[in-house]
C-alpha positions as CSV (number, residue, x, y, z in Angstrom):
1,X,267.0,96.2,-75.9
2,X,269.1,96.2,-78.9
3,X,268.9,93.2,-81.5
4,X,271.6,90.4,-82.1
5,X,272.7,92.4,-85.1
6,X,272.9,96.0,-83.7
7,X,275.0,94.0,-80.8
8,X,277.2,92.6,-83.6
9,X,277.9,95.9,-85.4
10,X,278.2,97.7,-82.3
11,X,281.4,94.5,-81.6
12,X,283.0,95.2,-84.6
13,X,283.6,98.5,-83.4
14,X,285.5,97.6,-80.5
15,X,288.9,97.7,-80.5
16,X,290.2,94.1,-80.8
17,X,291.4,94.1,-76.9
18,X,287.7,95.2,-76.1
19,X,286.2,91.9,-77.9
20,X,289.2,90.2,-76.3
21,X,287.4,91.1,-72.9
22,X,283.4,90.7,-73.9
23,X,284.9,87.1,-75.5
24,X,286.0,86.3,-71.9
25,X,283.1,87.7,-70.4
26,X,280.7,85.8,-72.3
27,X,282.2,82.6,-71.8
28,X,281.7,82.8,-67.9
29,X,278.6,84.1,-68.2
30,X,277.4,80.5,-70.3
31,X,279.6,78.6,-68.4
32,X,277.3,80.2,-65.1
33,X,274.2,79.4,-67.3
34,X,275.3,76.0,-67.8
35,X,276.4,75.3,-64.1
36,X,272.5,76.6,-63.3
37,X,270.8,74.4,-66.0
38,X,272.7,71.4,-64.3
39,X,272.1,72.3,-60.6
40,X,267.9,72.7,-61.8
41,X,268.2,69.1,-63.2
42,X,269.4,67.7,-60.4
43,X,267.4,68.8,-58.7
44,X,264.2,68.1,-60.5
45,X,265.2,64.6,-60.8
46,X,265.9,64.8,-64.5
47,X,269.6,63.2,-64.0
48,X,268.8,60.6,-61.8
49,X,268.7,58.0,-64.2
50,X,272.6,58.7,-65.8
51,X,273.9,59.2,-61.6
52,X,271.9,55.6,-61.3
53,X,273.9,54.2,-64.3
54,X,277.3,55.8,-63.6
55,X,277.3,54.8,-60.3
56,X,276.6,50.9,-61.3
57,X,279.8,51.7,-64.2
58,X,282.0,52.5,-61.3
59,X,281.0,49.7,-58.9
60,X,281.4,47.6,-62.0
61,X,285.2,49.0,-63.3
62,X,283.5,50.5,-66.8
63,X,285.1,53.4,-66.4
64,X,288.1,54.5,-67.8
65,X,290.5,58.1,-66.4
66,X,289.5,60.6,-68.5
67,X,293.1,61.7,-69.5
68,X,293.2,58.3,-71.0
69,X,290.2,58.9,-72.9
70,X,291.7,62.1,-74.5
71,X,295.1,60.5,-75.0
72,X,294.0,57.5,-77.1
73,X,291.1,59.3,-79.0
């Protein structure tokens, strides 16, 4: 297994559209990570309490679109 560092001398060998590629790669590969981590806490129970309060936010109208949210930031 080679170390973070040997991995990031070996990158800056690449040519740029290889790191353009590994770049994208890497991305999906966290965003797959991430999708797991959330599926696992769901599971487990661990989000129950923020489902519990968003769902009481929408029943209530304390929600706002989330384009509006970026707009007016």
């Amino acid at each position: 297994m080679a170390t973070l560092r040997e991995l990031e001398a070996a990158i800056k060998q690449l040519p740029e559209s290889d790191v353009r590629q590994l770049s994208v790669w890497l991305q999906e590969y966290l965003d797959d990570m991430w999708d797991q981590q959330i599926e696992t806490d769901v599971v487990s129970g661990k989000l129950d309490k923020l489902i519990a309060k968003a769902e009481v936010d929408i029943l209530a109208n304390r929600v706002r679109d989330l384009d509006e949210v970026l707009h007016n930031s």
